[in-house]
VOBA-1610 file (N, C-alpha, C; in pm, whole numbers, padded with zeros to 5 digits, always signed):
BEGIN
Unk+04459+03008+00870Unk+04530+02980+00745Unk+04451+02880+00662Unk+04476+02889+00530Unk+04351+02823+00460Unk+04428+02676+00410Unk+04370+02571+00419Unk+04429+02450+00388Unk+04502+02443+00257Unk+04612+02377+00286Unk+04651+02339+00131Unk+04530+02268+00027Unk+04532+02322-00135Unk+04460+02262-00191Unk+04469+02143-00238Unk+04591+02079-00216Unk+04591+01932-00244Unk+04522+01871-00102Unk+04488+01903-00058Unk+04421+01838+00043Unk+04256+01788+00020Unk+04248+01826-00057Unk+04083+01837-00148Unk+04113+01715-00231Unk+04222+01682-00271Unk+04196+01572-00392Unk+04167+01495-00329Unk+04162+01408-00220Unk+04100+01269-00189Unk+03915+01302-00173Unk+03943+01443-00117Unk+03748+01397-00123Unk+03714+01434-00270Unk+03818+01486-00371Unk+03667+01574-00507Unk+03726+01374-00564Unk+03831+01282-00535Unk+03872+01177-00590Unk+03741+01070-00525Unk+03717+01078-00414Unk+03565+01005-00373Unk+03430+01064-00393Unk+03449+01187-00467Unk+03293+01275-00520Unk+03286+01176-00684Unk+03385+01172-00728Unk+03426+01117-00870Unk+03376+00990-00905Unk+03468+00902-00759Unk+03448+00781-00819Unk+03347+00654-00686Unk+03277+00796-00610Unk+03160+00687-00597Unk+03073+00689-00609Unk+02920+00675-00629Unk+02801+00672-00736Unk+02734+00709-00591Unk+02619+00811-00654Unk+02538+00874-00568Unk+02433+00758-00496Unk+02352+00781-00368Unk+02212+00680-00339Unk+02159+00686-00498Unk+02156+00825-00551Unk+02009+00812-00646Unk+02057+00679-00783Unk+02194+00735-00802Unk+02232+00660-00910Unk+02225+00493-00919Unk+02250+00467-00806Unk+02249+00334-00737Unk+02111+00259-00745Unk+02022+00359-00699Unk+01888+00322-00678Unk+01821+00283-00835Unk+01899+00372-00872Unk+01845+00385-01081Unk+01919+00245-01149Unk+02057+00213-01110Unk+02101+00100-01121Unk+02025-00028-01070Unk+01994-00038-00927Unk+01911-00158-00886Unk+01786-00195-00990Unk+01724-00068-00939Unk+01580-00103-01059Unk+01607-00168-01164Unk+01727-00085-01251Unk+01708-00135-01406Unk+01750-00279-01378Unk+01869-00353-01274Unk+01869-00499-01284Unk+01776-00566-01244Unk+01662-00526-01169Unk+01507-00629-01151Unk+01427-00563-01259Unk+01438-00467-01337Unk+01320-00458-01412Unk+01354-00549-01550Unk+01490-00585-01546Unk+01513-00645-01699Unk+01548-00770-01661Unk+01521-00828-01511Unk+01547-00956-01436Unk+01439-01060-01538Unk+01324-00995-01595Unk+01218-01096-01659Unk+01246-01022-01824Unk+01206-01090-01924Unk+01198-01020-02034Unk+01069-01014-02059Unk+01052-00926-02158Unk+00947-00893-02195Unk+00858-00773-02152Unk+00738-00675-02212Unk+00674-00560-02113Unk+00603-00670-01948Unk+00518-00565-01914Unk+00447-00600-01834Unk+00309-00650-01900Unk+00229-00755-01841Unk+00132-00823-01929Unk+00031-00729-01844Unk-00053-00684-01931Unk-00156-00585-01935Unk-00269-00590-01812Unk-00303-00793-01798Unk-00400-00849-01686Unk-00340-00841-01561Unk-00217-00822-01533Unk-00119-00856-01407Unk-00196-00751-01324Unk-00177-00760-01176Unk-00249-00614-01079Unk-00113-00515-01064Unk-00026-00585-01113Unk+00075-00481-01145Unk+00059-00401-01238Unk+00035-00367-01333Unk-00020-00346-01451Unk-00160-00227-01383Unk-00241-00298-01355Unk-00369-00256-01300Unk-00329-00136-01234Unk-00278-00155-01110Unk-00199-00034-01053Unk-00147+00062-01098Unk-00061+00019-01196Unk+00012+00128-01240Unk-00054+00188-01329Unk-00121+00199-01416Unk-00248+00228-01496Unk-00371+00317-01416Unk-00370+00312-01315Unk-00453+00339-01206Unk-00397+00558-01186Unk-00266+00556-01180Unk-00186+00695-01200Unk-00171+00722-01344Unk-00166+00886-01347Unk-00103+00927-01487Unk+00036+00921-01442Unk+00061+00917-01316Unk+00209+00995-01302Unk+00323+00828-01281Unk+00227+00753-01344Unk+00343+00624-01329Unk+00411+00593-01482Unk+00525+00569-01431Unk+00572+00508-01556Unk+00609+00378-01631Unk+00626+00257-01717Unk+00642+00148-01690Unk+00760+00122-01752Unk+00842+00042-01692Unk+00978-00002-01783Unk+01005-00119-01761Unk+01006-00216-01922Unk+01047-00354-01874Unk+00922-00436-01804Unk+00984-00467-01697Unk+00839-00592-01587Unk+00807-00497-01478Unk+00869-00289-01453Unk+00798-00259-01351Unk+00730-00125-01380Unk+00707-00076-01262Unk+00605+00037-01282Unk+00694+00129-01197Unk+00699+00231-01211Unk+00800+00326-01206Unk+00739+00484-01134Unk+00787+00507-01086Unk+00754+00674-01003Unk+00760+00776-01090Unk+00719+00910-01134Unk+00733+00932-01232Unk+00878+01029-01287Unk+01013+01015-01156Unk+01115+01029-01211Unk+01195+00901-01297Unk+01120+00812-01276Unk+01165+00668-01298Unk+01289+00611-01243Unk+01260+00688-01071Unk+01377+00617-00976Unk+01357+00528-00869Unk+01237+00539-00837Unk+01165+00444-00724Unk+01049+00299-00814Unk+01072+00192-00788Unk+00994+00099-00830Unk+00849+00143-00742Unk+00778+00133-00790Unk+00673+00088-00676Unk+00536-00039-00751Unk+00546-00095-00873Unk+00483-00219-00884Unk+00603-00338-00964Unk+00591-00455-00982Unk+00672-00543-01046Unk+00611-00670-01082Unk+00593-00724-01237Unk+00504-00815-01238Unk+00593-00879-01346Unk+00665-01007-01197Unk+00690-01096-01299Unk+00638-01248-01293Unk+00493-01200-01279Unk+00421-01316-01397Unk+00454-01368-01487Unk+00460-01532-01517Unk+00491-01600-01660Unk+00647-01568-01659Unk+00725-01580-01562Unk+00872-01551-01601Unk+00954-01692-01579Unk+00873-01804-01581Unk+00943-01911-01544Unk+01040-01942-01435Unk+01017-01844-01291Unk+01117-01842-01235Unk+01099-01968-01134Unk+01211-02016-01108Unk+01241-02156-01007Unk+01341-02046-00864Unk+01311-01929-00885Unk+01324-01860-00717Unk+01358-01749-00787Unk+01374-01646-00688Unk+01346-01493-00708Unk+01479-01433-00778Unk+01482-01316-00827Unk+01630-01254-00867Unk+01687-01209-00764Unk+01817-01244-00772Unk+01899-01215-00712Unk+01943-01054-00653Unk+01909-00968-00722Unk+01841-00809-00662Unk+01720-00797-00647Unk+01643-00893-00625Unk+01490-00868-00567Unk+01464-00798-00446Unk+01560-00794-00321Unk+01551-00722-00227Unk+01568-00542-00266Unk+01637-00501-00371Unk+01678-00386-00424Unk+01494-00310-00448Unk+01368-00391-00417Unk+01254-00367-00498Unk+01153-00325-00367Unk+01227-00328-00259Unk+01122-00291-00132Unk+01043-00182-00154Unk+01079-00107-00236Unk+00951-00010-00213Unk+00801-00014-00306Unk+00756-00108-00350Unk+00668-00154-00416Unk+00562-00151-00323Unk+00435-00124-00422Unk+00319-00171-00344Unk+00260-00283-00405Unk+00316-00330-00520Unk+00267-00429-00575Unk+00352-00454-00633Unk+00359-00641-00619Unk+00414-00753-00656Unk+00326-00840-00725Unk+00331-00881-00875Unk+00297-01019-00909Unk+00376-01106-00954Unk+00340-01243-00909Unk+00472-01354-00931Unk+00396-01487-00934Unk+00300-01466-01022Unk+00214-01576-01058Unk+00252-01651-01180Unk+00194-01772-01178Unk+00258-01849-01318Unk+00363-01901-01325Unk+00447-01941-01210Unk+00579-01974-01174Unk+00630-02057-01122Unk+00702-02116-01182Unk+00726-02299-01053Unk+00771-02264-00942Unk+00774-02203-00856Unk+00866-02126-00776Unk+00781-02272-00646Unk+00887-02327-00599Unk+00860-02415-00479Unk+00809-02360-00362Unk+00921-02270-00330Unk+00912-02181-00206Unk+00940-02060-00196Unk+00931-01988-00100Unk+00969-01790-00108Unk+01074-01840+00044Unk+01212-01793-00003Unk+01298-01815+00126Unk+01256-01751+00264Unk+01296-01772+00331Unk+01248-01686+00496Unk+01331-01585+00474Unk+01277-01427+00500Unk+01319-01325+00490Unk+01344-01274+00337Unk+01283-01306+00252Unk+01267-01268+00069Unk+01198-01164+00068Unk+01095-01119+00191Unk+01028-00958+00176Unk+01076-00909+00329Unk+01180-00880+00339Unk+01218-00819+00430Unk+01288-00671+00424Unk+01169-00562+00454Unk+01201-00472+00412Unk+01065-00380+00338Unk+01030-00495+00327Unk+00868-00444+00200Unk+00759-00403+00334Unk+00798-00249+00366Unk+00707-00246+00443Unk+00616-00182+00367Unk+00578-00120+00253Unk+00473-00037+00181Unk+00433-00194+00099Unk+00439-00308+00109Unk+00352-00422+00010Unk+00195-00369+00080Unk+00148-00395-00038Unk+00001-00386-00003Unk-00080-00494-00050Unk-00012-00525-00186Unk-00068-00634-00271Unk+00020-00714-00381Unk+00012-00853-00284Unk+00114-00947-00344Unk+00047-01110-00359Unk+00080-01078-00535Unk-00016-01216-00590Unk+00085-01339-00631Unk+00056-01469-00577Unk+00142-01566-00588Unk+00059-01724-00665Unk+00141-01766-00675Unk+00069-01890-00756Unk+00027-02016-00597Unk-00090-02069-00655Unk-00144-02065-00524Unk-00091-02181-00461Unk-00014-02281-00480Unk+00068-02298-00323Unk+00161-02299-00296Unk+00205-02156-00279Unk+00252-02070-00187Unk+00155-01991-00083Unk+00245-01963+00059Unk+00145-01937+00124Unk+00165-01794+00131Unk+00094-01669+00176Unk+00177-01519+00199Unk+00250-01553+00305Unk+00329-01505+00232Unk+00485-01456+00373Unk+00407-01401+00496Unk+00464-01433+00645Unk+00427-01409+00773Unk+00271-01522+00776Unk+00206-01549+00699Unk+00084-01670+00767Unk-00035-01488+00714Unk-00146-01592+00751Unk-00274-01520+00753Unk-00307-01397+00836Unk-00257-01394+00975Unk-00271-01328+00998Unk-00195-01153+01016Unk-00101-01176+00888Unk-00050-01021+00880Unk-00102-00993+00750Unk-00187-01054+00706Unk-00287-00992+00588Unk-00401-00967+00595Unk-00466-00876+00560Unk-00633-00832+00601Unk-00692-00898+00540Unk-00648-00935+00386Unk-00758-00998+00299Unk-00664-01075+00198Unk-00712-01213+00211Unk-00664-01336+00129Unk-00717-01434+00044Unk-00755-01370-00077Unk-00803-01451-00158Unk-00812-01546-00265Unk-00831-01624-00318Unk-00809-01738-00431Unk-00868-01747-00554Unk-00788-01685-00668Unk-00833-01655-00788Unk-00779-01761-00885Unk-00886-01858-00921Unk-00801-01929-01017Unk-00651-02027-00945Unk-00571-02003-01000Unk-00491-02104-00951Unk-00343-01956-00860Unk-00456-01896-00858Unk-00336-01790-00767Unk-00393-01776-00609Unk-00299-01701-00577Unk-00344-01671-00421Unk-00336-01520-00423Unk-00370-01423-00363Unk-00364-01243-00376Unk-00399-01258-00220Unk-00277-01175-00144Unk-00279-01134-00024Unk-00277-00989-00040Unk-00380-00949+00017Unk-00390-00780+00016Unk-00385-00714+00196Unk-00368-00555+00193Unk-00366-00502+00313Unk-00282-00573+00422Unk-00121-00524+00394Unk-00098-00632+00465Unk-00072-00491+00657Unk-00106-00603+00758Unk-00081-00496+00871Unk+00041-00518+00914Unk+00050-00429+01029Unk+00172-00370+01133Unk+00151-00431+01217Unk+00278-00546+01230Unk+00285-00650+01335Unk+00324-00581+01457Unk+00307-00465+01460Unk+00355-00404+01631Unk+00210-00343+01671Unk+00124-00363+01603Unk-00031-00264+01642Unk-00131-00375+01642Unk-00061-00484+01653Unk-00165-00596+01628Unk-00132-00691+01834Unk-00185-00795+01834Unk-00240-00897+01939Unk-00111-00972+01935Unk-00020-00956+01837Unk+00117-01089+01812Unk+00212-01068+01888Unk+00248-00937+01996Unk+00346-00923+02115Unk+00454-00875+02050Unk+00444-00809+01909Unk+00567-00770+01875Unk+00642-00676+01965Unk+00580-00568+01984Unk+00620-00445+02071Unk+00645-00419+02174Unk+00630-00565+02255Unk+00636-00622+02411Unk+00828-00678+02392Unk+00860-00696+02301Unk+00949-00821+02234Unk+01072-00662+02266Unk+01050-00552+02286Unk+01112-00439+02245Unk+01187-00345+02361Unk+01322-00370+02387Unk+01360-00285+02550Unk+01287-00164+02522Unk+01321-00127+02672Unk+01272+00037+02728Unk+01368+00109+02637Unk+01302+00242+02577Unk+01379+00335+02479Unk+01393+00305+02345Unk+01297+00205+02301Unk+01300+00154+02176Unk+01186+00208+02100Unk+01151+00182+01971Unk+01023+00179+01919Unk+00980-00007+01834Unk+00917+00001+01803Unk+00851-00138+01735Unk+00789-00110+01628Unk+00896-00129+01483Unk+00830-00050+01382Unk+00864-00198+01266Unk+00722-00195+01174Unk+00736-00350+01047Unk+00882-00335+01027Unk+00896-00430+00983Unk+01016-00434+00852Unk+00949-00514+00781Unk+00846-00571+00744Unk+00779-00647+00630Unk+00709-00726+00687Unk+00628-00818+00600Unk+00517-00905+00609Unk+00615-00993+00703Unk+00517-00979+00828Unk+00516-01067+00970Unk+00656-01003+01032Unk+00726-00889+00979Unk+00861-00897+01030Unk+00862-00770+01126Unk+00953-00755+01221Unk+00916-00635+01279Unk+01104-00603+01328Unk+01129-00469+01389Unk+01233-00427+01445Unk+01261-00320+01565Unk+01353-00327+01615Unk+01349-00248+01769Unk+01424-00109+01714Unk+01399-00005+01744Unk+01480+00143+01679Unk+01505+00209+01810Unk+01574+00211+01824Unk+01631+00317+01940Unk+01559+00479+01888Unk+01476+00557+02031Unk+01440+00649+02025Unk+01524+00744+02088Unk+01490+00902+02059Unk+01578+00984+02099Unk+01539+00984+02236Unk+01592+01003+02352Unk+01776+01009+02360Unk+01858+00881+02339Unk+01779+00774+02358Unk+01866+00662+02359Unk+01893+00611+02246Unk+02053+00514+02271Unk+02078+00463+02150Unk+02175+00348+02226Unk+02266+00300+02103Unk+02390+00208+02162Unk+02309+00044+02167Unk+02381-00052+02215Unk+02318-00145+02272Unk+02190-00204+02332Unk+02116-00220+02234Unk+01972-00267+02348Unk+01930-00107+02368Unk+01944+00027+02345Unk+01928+00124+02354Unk+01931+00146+02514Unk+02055+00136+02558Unk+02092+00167+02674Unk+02110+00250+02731Unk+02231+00308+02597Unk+02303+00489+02675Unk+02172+00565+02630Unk+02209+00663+02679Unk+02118+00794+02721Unk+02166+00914+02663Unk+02179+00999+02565Unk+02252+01135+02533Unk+02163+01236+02557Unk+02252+01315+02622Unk+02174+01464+02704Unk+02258+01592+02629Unk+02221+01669+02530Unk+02276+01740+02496Unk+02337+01917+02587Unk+02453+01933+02573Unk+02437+02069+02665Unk+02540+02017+02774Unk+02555+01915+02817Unk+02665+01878+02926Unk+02779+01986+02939Unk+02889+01982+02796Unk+03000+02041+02765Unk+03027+02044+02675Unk+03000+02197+02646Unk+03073+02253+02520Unk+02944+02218+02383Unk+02862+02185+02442Unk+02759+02187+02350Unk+02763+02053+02276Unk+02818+01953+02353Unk+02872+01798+02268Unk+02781+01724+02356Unk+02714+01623+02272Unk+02671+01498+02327Unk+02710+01394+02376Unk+02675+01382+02511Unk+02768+01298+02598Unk+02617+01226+02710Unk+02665+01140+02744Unk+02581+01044+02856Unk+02594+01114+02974Unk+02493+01102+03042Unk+02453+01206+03179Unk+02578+01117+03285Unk+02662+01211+03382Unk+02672+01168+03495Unk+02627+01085+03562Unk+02752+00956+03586Unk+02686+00829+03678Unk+02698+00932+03877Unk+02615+00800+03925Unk+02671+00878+04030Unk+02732+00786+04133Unk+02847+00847+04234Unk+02944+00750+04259Unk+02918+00639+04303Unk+03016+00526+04290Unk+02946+00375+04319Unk+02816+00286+04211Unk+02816+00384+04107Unk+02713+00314+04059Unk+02776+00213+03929Unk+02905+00209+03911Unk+02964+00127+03818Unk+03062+00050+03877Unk+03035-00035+03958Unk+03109-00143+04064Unk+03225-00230+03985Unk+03332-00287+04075Unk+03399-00363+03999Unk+03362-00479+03950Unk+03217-00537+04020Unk+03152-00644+03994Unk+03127-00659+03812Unk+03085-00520+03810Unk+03012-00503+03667Unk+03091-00501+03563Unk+03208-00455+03613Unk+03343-00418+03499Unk+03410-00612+03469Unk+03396-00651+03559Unk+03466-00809+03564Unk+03356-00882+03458Unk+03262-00860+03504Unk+03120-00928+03396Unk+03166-00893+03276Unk+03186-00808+03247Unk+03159-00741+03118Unk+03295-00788+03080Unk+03420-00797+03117Unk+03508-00865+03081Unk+03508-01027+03043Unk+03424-01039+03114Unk+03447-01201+03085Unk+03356-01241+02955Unk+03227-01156+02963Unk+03142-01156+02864Unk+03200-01120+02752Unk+03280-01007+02701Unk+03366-00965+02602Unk+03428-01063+02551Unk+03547-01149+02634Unk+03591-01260+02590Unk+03564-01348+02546Unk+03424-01406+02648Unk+03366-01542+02561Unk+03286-01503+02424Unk+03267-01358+02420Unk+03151-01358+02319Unk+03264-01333+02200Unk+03379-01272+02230Unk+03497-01293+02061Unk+03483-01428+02036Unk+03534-01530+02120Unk+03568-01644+02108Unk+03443-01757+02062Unk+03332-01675+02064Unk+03239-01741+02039Unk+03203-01645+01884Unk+03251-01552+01845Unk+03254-01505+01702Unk+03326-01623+01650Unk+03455-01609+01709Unk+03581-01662+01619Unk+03483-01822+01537Unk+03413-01871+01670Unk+03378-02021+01611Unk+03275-02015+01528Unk+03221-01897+01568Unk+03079-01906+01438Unk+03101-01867+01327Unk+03225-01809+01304Unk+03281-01767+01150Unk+03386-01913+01067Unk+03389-01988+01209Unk+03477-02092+01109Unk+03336-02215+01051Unk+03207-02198+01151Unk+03110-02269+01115Unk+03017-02239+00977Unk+03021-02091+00957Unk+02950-02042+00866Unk+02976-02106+00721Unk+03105-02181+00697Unk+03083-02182+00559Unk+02991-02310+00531Unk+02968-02389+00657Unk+02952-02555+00634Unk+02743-02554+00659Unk+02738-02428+00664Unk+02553-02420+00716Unk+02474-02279+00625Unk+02356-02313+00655Unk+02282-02231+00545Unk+02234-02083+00660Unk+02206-01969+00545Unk+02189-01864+00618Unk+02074-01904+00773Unk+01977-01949+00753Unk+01893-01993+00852Unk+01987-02068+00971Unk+02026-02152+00933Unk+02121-02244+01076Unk+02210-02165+01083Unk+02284-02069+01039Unk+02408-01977+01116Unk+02310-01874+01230Unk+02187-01803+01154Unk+02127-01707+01281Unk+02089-01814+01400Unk+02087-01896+01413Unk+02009-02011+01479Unk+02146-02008+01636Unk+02299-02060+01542Unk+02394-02090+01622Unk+02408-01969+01640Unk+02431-01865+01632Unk+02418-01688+01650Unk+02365-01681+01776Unk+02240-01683+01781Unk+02162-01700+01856Unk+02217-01747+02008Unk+02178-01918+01981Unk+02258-01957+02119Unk+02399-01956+02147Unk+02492-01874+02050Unk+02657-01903+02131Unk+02677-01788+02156Unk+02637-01652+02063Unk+02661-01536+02099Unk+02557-01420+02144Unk+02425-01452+02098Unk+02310-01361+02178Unk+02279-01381+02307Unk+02300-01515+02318Unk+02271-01572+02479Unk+02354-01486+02545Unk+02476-01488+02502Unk+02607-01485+02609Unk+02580-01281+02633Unk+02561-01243+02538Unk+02559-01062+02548Unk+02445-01025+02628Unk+02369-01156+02635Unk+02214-01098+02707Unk+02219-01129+02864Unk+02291-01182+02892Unk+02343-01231+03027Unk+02331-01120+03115Unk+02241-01124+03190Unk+02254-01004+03311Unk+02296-00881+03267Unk+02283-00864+03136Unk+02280-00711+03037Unk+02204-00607+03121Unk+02146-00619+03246Unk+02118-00471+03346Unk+02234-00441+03374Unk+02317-00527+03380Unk+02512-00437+03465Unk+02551-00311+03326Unk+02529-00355+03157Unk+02586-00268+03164Unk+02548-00118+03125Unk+02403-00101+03168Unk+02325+00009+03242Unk+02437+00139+03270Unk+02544+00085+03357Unk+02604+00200+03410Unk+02778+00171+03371Unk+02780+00129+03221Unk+02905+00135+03178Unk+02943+00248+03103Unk+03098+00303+03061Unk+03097+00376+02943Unk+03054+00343+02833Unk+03010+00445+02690Unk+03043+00429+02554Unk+03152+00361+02533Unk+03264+00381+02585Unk+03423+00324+02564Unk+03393+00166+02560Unk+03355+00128+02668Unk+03374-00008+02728Unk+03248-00088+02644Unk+03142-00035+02676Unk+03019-00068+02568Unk+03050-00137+02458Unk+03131-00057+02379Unk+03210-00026+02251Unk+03246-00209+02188Unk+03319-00297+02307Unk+03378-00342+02288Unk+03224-00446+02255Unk+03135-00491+02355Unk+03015-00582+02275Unk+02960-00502+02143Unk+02965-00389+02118Unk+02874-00387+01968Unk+03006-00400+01837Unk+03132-00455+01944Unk+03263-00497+01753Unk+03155-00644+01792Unk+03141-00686+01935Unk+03082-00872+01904Unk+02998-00906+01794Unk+02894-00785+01855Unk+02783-00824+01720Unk+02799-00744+01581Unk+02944-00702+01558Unk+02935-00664+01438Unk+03032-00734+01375Unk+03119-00834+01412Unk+03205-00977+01378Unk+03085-01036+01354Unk+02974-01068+01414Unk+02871-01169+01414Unk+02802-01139+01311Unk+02741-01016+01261Unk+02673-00978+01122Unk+02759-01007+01022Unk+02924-00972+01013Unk+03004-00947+00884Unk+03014-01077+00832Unk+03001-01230+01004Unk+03070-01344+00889Unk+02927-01420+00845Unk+02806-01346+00916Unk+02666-01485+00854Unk+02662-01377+00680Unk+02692-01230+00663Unk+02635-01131+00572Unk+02752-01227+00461Unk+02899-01252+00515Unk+02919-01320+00384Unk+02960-01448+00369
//
């Protein structure tokens, strides 16, 4: 029998009224490209770059893909800025950044997080490149700027990123000096623990058969107690968050609630999804109160 058609109005009512990735993406841009006034100044290597393609376009302070939906240069040189715009993260896909000419004191920890295609990012020279010297190939001093070029992949390099990474993971940038753990197929969940084997039943993805005795009551009590202290150790880091800066909340993160989940984390090897379930609400109380 065919559904009632009022049953359609809540999804064609969320086709309506929520804005596509692309639209969004077209929105971000235009608030960092009109973040500086003025075109792009002609000498910038932003500029240079983009000049470099027929198929780029420029709008405002960036250089544009040639649907004019992806940023990929931004030069806000001479913009008087005393710290970055506030949608500057919205700009990761750039290969070029200039931000010379600028009182800018400092670049916060984690301000290119995400910029894994930077290739070439020019700063007024003291500032240092984000991640230190050695996640840049080539660092040079022009005048009163600094230009960090080629920047590498902190997981293919001597720095232990990829060591840093459980079994079933990968070790892939997230930006200058930054790196992250991705769960590979089959694994996923926690620390990429569970295991999905497709074909079990009914053609649904499900975790392979434990086999008996291998999920003890020892392990189930751990994981209980761990569950508990690690809410109770949300609860306090959300009443701490308003009184400390993003840096000192990951810090107390760290030791009240990463410690506590990492605790003899081989037990829960041979738990359910169900039970699992209950440490990844921990660390997702723990993201929602440092995110606001």
């Amino acid at each position: 029998m065919a559904a009632p058609s009022w049953l359609w109005v809540p999804q064609l009512f969320l086709c309506l009224m929520v804005p596509s990735a692309a639209a969004l993406q077209v929105e971000a841009s235009e608030q960092v490209c009109g973040c500086c006034a003025g075109p792009m100044r002609n000498e910038s290597v932003a500029a240079v770059f983009c000049g470099s393609r027929w198929d780029r376009v420029r709008r405002g302070r960036c250089c544009l893909e040639g649907d004019q939906k992806i940023v990929l240069g931004l030069d806000f040189g001479n913009c008087s800025l005393h710290r970055l715009c506030s949608s500057f993260q919205e700009v990761s896909t750039a290969f070029v950044i200039d931000l010379t000419d600028n009182p800018l004191e400092s670049l916060p920890e984690g301000s290119f997080q995400g910029f894994t295609q930077l290739q070439t990012l020019a700063l007024p020279l003291k500032l240092d490149c984000p991640g230190g010297s050695e996640v840049w190939k080539n660092i040079t001093i022009q005048g009163n700027n600094r230009l960090c070029q080629d920047q590498r992949n902190p997981c293919n390099g001597s720095g232990g990123f990829d060591s840093l990474c459980p079994e079933g993971s990968l070790c892939t940038s997230d930006g200058p000096g930054l790196s992250q753990c991705l769960c590979v197929d089959p694994y996923h969940g926690y620390k990429c623990l569970r295991q999905i084997l497709v074909g079990w039943e009914h053609g649904q993805a499900q975790s392979p058969p434990l086999n008996k005795g291998q999920v003890t009551q020892s392990a189930l009590r751990h994981h209980k107690v761990v569950a508990e202290r690690s809410f109770a150790c949300v609860h306090f880091v959300q009443q701490l968050c308003p009184f400390m800066d993003w840096k000192a909340q990951l810090t107390v993160n760290q030791a009240l609630v990463t410690s506590c989940l990492d605790y003899c984390n081989i037990l829960y090897l041979g738990l359910t999804l169900k039970t699992n379930q209950k440490l990844q609400l921990v660390q997702n109380g723990v993201a929602e109160a440092i995110a606001n």
